[in-house]
PyMOL Python script that loads the backbone (N, CA, C, O; Angstrom):
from pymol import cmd

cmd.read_pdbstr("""\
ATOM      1  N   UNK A   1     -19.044 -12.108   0.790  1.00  0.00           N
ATOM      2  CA  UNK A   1     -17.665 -12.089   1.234  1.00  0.00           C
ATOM      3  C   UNK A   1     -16.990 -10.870   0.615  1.00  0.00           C
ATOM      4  O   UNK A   1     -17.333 -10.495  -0.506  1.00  0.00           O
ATOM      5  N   UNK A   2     -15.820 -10.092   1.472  1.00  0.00           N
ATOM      6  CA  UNK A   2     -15.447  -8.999   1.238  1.00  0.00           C
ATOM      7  C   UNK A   2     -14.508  -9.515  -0.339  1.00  0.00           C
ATOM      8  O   UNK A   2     -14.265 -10.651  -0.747  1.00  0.00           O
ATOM      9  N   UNK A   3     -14.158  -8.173  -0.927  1.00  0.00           N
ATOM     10  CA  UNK A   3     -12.863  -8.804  -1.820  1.00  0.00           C
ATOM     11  C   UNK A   3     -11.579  -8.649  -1.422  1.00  0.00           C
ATOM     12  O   UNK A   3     -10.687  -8.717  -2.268  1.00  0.00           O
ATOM     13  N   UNK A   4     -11.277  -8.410  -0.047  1.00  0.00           N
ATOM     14  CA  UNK A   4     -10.206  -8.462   0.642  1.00  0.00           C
ATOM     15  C   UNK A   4     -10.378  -9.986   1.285  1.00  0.00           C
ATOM     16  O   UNK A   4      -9.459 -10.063   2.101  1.00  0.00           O
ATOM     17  N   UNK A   5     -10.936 -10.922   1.299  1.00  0.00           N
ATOM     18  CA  UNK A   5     -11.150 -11.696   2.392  1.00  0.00           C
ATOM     19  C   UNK A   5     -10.994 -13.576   0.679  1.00  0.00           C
ATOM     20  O   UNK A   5     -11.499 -13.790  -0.423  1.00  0.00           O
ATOM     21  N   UNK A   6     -10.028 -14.294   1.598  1.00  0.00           N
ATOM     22  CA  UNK A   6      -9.700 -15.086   0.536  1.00  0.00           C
ATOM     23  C   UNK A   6     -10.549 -16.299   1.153  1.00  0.00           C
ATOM     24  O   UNK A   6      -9.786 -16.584   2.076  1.00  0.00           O
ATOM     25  N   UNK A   7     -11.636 -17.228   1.270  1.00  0.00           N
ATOM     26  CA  UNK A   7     -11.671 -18.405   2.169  1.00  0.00           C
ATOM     27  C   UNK A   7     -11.649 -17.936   3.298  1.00  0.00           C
ATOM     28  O   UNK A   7     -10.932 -18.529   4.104  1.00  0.00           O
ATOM     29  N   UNK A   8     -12.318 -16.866   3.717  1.00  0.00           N
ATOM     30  CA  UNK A   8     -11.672 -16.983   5.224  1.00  0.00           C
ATOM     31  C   UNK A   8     -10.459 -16.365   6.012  1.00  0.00           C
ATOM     32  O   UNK A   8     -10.399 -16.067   7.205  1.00  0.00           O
ATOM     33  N   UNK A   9      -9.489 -16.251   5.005  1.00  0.00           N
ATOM     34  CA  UNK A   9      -8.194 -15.403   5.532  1.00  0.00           C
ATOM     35  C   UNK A   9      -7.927 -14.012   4.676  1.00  0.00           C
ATOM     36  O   UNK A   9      -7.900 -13.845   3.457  1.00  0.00           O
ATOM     37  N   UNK A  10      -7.769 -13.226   5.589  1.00  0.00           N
ATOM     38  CA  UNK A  10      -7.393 -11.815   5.048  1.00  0.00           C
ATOM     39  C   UNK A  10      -6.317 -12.086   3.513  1.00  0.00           C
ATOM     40  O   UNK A  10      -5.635 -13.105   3.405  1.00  0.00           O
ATOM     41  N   UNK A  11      -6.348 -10.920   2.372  1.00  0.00           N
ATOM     42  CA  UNK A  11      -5.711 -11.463   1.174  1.00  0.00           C
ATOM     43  C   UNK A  11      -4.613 -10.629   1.480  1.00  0.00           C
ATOM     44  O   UNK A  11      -3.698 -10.626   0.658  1.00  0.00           O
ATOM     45  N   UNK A  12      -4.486  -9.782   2.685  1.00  0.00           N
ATOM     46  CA  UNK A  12      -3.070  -9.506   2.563  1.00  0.00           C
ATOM     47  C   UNK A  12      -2.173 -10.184   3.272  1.00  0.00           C
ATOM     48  O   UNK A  12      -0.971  -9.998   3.085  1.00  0.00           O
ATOM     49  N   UNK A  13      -2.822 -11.417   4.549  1.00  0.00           N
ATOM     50  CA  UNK A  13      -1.940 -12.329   4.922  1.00  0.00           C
ATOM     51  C   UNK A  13      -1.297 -13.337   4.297  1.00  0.00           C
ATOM     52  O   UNK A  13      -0.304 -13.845   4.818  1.00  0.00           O
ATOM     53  N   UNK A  14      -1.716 -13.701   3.254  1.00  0.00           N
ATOM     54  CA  UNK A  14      -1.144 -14.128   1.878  1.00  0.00           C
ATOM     55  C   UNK A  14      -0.247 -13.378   1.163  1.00  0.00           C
ATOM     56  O   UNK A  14      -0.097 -13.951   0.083  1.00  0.00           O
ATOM     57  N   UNK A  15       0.300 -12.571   1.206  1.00  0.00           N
ATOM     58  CA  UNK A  15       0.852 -11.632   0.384  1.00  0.00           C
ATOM     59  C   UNK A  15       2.517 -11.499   1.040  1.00  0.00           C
ATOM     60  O   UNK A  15       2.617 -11.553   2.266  1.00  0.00           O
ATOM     61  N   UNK A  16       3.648 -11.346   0.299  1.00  0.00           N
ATOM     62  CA  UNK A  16       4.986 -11.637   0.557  1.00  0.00           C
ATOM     63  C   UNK A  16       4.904 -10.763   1.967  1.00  0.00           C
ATOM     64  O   UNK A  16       3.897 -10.183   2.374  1.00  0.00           O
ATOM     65  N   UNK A  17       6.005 -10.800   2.517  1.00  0.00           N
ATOM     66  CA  UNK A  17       6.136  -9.974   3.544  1.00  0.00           C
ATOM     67  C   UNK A  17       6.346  -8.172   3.125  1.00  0.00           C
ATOM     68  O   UNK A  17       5.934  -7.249   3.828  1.00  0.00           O
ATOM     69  N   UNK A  18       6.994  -8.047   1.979  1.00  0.00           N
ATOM     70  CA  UNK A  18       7.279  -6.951   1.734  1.00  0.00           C
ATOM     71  C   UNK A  18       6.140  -6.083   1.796  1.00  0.00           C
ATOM     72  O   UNK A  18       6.076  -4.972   2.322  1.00  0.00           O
ATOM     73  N   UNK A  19       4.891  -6.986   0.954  1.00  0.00           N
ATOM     74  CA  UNK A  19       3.664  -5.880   0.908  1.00  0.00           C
ATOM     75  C   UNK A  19       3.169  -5.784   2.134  1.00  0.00           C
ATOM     76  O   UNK A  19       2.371  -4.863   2.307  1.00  0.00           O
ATOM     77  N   UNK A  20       3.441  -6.550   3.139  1.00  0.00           N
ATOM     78  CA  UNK A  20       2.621  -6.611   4.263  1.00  0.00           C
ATOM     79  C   UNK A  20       2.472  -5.675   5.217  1.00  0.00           C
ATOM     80  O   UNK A  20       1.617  -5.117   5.904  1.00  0.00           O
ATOM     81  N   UNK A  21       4.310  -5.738   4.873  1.00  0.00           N
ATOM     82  CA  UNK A  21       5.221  -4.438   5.728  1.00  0.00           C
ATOM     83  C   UNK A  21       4.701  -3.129   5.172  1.00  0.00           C
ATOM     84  O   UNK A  21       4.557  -2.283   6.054  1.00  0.00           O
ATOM     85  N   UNK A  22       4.291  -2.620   3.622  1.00  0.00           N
ATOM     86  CA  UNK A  22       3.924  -1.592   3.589  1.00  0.00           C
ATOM     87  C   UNK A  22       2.131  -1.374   3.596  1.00  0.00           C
ATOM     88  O   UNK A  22       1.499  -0.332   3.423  1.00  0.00           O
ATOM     89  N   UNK A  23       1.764  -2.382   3.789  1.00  0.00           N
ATOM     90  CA  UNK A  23       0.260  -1.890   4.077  1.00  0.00           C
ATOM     91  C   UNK A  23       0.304  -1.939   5.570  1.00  0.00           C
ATOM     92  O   UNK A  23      -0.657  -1.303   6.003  1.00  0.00           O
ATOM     93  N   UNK A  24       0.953  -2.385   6.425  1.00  0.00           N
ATOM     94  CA  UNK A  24       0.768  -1.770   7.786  1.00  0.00           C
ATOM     95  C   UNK A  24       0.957  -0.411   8.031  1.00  0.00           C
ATOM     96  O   UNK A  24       0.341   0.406   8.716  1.00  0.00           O
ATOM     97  N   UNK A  25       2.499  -0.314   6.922  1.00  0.00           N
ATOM     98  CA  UNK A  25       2.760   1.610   7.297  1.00  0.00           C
ATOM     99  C   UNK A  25       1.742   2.316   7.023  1.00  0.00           C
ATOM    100  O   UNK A  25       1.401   3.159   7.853  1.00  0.00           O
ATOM    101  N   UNK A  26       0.921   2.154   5.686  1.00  0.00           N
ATOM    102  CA  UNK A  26      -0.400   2.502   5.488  1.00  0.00           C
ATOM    103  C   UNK A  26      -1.543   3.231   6.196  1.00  0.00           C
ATOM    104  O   UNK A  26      -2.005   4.364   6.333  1.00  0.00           O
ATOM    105  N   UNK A  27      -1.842   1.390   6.742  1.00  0.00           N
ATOM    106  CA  UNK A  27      -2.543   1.882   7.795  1.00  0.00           C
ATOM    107  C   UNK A  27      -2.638   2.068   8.959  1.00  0.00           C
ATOM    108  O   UNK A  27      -3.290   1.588   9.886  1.00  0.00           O
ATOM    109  N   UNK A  28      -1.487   3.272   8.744  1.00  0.00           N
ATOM    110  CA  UNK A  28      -1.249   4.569  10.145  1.00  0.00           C
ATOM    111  C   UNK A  28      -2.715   5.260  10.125  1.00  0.00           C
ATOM    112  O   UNK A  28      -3.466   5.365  11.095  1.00  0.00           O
ATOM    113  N   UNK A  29      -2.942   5.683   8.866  1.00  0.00           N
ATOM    114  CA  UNK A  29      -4.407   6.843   8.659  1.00  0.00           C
ATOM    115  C   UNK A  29      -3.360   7.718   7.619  1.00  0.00           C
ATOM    116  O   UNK A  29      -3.812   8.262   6.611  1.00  0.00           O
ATOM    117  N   UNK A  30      -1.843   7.793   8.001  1.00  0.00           N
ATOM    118  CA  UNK A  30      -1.622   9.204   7.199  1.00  0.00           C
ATOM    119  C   UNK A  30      -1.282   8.649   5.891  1.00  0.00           C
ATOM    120  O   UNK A  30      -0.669   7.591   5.746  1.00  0.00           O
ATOM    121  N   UNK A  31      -1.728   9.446   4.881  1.00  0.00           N
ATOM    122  CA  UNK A  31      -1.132   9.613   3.380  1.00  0.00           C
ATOM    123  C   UNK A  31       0.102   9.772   3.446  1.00  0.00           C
ATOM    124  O   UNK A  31       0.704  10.378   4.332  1.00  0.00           O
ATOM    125  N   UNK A  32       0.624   9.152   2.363  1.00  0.00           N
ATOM    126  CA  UNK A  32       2.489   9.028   2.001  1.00  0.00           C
ATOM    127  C   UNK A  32       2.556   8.662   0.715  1.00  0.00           C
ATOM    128  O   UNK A  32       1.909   7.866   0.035  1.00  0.00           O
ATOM    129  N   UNK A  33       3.929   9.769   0.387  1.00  0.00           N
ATOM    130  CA  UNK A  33       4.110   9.558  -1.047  1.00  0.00           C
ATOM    131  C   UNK A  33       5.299   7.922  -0.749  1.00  0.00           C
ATOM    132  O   UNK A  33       5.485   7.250   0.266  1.00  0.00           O
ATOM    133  N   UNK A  34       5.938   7.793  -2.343  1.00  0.00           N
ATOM    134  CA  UNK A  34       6.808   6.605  -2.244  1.00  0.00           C
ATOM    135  C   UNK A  34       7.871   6.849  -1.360  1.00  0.00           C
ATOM    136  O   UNK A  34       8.473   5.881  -0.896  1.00  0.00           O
ATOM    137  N   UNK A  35       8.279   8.289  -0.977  1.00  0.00           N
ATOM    138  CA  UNK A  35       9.441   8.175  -0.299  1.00  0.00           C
ATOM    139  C   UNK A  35       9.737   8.402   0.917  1.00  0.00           C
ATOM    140  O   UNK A  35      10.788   8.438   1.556  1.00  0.00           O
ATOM    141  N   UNK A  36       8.387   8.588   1.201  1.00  0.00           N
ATOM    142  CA  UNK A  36       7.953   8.470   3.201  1.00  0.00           C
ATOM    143  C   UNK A  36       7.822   6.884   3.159  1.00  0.00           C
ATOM    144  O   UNK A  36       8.440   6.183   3.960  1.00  0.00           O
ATOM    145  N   UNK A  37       7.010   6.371   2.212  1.00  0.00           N
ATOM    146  CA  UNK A  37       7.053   4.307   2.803  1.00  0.00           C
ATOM    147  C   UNK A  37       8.674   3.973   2.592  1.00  0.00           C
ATOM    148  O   UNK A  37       9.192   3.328   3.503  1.00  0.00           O
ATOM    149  N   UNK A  38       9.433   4.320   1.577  1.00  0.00           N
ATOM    150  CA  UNK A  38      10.877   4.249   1.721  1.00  0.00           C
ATOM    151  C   UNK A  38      11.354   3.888   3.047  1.00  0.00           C
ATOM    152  O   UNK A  38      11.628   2.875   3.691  1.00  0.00           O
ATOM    153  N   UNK A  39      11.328   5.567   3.222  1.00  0.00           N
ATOM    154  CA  UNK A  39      12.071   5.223   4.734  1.00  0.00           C
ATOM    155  C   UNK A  39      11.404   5.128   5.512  1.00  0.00           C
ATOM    156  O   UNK A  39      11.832   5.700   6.514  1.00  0.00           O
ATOM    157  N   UNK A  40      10.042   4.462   5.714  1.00  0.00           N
ATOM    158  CA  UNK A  40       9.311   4.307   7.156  1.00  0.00           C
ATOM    159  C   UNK A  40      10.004   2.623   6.939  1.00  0.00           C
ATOM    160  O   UNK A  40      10.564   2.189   7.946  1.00  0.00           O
ATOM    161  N   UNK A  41       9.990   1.896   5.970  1.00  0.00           N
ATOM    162  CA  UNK A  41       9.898   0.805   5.529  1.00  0.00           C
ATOM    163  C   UNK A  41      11.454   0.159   5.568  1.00  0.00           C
ATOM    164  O   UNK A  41      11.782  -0.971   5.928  1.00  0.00           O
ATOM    165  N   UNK A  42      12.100   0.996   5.194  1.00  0.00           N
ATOM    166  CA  UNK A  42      14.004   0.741   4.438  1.00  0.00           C
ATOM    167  C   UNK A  42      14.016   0.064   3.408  1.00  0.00           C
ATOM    168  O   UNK A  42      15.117  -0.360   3.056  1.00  0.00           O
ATOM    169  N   UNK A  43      12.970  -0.226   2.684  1.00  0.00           N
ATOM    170  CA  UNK A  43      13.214  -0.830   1.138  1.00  0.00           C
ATOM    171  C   UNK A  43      13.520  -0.039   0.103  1.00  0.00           C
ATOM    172  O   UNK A  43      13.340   1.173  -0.020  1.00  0.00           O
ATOM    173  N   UNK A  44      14.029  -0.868  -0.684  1.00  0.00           N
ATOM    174  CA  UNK A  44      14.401   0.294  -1.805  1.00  0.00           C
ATOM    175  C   UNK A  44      12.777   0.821  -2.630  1.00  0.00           C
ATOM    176  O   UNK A  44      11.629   0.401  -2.479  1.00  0.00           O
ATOM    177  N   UNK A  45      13.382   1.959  -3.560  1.00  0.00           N
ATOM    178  CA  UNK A  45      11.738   2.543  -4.251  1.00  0.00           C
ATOM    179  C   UNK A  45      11.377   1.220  -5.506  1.00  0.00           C
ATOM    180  O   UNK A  45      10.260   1.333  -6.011  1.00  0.00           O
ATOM    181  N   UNK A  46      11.926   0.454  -5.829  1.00  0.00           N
ATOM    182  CA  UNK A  46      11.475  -1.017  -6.559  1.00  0.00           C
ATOM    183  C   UNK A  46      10.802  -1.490  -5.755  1.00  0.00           C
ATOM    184  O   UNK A  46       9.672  -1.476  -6.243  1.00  0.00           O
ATOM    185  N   UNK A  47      10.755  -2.015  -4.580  1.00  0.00           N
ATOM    186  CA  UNK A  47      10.010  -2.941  -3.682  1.00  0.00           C
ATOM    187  C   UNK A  47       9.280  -2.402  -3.623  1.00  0.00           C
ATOM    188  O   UNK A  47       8.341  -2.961  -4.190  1.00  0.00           O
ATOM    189  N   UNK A  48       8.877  -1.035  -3.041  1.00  0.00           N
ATOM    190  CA  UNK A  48       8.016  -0.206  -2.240  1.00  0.00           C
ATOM    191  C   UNK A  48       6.665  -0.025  -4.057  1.00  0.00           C
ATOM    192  O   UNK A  48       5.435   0.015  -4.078  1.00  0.00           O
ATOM    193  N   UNK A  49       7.648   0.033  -5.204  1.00  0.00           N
ATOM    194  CA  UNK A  49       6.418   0.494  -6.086  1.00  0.00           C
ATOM    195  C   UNK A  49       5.332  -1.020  -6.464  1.00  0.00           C
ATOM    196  O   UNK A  49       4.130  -1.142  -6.701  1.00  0.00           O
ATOM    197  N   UNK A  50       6.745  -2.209  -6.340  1.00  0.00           N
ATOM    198  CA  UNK A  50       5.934  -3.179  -6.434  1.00  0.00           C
ATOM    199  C   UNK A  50       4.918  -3.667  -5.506  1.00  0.00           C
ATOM    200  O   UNK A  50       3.799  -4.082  -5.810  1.00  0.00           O
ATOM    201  N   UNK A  51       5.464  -3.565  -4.264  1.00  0.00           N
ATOM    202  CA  UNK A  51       4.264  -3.683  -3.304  1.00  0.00           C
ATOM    203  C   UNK A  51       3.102  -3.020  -3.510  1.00  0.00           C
ATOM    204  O   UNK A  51       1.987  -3.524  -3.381  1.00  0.00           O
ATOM    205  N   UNK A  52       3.366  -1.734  -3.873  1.00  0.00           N
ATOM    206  CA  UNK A  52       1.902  -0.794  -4.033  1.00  0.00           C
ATOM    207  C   UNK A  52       1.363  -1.076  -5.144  1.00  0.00           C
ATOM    208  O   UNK A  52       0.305  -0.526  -5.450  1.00  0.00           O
ATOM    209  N   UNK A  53       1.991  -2.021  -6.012  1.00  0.00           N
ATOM    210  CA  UNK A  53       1.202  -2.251  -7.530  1.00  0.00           C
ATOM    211  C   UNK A  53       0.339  -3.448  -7.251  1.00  0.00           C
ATOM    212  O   UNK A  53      -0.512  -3.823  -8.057  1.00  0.00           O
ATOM    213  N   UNK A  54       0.631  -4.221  -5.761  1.00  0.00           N
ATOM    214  CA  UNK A  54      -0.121  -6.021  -5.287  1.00  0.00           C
ATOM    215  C   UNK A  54      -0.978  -5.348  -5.120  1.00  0.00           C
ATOM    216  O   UNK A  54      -1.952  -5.443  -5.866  1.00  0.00           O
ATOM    217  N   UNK A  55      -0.949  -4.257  -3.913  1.00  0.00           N
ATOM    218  CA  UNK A  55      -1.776  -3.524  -2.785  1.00  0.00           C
ATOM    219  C   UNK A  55      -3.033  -3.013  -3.684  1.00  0.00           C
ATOM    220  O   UNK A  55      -4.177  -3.434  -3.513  1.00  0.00           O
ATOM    221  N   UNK A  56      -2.643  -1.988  -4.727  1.00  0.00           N
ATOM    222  CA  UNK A  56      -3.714  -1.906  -5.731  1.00  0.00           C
ATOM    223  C   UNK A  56      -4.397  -2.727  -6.702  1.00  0.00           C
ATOM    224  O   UNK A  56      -5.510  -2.661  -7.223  1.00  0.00           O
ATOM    225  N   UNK A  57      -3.668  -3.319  -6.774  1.00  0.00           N
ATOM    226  CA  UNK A  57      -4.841  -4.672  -7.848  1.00  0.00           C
ATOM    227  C   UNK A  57      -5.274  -5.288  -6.733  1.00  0.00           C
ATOM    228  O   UNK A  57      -6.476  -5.312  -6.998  1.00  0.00           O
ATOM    229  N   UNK A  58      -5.197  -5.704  -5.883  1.00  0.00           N
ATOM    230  CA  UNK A  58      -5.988  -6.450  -4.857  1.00  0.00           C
ATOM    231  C   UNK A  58      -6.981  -4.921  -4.310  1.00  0.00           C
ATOM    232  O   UNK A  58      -7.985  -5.286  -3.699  1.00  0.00           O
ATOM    233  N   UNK A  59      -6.919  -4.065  -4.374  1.00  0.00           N
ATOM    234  CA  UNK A  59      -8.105  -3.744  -4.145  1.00  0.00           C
ATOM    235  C   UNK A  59      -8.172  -2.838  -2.545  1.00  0.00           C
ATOM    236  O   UNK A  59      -9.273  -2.467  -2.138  1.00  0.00           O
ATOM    237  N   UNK A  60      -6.786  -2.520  -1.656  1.00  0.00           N
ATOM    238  CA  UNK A  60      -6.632  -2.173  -0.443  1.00  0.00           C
ATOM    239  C   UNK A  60      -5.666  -1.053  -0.371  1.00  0.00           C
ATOM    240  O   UNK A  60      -5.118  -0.737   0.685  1.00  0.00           O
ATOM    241  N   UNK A  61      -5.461  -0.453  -1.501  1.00  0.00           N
ATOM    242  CA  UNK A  61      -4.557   1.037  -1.429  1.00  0.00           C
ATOM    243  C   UNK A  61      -5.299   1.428  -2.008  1.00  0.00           C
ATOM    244  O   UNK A  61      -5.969   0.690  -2.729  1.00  0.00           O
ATOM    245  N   UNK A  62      -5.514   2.810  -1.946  1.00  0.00           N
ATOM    246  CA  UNK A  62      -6.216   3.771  -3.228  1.00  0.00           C
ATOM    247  C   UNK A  62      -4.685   5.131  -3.349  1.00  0.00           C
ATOM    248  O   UNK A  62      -4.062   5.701  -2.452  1.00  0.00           O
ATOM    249  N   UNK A  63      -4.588   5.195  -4.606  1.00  0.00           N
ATOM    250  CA  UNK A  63      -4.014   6.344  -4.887  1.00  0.00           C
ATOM    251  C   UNK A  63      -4.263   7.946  -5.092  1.00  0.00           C
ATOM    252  O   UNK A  63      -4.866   8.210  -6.132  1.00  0.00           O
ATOM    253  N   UNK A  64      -4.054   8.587  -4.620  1.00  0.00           N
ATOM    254  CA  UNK A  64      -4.486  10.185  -4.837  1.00  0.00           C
ATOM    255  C   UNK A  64      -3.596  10.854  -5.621  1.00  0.00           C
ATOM    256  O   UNK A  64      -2.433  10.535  -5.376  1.00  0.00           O
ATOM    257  N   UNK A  65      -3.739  11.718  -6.530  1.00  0.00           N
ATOM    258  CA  UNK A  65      -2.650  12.335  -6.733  1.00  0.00           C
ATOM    259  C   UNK A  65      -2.398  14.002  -5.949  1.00  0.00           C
ATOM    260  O   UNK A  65      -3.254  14.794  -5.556  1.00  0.00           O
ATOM    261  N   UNK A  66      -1.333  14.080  -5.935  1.00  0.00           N
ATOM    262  CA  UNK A  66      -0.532  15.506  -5.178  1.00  0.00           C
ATOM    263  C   UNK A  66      -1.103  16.635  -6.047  1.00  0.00           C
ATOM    264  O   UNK A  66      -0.655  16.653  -7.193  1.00  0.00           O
ATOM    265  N   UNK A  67      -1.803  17.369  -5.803  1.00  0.00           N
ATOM    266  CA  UNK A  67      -2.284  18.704  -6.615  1.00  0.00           C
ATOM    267  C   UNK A  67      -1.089  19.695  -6.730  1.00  0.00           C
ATOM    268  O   UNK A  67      -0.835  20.613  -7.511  1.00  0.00           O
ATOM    269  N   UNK A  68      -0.516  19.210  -5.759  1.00  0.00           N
ATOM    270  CA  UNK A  68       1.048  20.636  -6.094  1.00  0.00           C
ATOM    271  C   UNK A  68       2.535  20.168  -7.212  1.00  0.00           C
ATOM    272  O   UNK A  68       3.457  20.757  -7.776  1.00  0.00           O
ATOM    273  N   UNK A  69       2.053  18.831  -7.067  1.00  0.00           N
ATOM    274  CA  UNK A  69       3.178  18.298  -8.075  1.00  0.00           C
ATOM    275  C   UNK A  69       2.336  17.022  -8.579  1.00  0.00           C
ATOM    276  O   UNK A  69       2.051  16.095  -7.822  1.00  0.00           O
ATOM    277  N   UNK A  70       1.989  17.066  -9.855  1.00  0.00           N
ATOM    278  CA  UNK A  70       0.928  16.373 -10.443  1.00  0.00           C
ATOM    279  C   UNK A  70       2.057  14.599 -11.091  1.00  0.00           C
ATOM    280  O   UNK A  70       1.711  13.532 -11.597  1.00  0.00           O
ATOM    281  N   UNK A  71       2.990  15.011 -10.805  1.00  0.00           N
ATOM    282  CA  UNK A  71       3.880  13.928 -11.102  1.00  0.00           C
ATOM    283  C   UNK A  71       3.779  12.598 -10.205  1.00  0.00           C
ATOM    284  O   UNK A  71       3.701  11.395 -10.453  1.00  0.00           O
ATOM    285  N   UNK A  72       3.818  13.402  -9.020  1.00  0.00           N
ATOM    286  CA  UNK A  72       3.587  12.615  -7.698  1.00  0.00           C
ATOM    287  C   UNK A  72       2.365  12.291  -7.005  1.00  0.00           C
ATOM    288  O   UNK A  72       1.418  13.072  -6.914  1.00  0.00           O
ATOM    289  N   UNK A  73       2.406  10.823  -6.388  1.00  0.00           N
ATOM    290  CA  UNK A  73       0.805  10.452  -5.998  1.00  0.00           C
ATOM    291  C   UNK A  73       0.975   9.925  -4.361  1.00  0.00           C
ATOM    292  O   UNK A  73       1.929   9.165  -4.194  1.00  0.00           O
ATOM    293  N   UNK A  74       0.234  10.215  -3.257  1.00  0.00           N
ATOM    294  CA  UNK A  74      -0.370   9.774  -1.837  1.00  0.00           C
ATOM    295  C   UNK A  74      -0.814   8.547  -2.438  1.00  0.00           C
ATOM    296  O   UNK A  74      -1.366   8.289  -3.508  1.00  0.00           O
ATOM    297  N   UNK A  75      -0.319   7.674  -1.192  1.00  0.00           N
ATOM    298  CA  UNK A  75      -1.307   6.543  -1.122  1.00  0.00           C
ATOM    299  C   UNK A  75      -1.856   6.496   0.351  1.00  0.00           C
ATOM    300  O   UNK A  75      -1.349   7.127   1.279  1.00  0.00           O
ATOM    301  N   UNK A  76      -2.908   5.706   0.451  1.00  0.00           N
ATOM    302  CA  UNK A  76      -3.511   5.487   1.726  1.00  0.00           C
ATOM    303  C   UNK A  76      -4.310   4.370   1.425  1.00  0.00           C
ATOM    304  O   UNK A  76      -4.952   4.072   0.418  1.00  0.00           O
ATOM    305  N   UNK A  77      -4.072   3.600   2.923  1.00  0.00           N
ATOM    306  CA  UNK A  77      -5.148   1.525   2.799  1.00  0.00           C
ATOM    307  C   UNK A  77      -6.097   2.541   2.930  1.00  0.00           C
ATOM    308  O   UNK A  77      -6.121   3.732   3.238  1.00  0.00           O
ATOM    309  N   UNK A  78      -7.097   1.403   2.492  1.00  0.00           N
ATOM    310  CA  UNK A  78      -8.822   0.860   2.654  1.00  0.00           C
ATOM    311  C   UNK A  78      -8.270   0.134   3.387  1.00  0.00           C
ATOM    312  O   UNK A  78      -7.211  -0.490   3.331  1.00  0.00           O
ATOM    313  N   UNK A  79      -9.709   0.325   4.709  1.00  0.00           N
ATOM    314  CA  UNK A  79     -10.223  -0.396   5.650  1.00  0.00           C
ATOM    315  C   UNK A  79     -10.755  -1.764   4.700  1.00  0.00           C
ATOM    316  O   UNK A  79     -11.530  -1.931   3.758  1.00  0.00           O
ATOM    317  N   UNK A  80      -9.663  -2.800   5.719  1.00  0.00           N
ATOM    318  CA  UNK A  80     -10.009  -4.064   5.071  1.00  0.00           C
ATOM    319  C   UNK A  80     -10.246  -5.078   6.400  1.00  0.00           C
ATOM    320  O   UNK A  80     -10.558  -6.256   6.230  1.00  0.00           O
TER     321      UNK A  80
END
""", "prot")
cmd.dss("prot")
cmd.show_as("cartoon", "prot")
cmd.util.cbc("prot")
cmd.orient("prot")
């Protein structure tokens, strides 16, 4: 069994709506820093970091960091 997969049901259909909402923006394909899911999303940057903090301990965002501004990091889903 995958480690996205809970019993049978996907582990992000379990997951509040907020994260749900930003792992769909996700998985568009394109990379986004926090303040493209911002406003693709309209949550504030609290929601949006907490969501991406579920998204990564569960195992379905990976983070990159920005080579031009090392402060700042892309995220993009794993195929789940």
């Amino acid at each position: 069994m995958s480690s996205s997969a809970l019993f049978g049901v996907k582990l992000v259909e379990v997951m509040p709506p907020s994260v749900r909402k930003v792992y769909r923006t996700l998985k568009s394909g394109k990379r986004m820093h926090v303040g493209e899911i911002e406003s693709k999303t309209r949550y504030s940057p609290r929601t949006v970091r907490q969501a991406l903090r579920h998204l990564k301990n569960a195992g379905l965002v990976t983070q990159i960091p920005d080579m031009y501004d090392m402060r700042r990091h892309y995220y993009t889903a794993i195929a789940a």
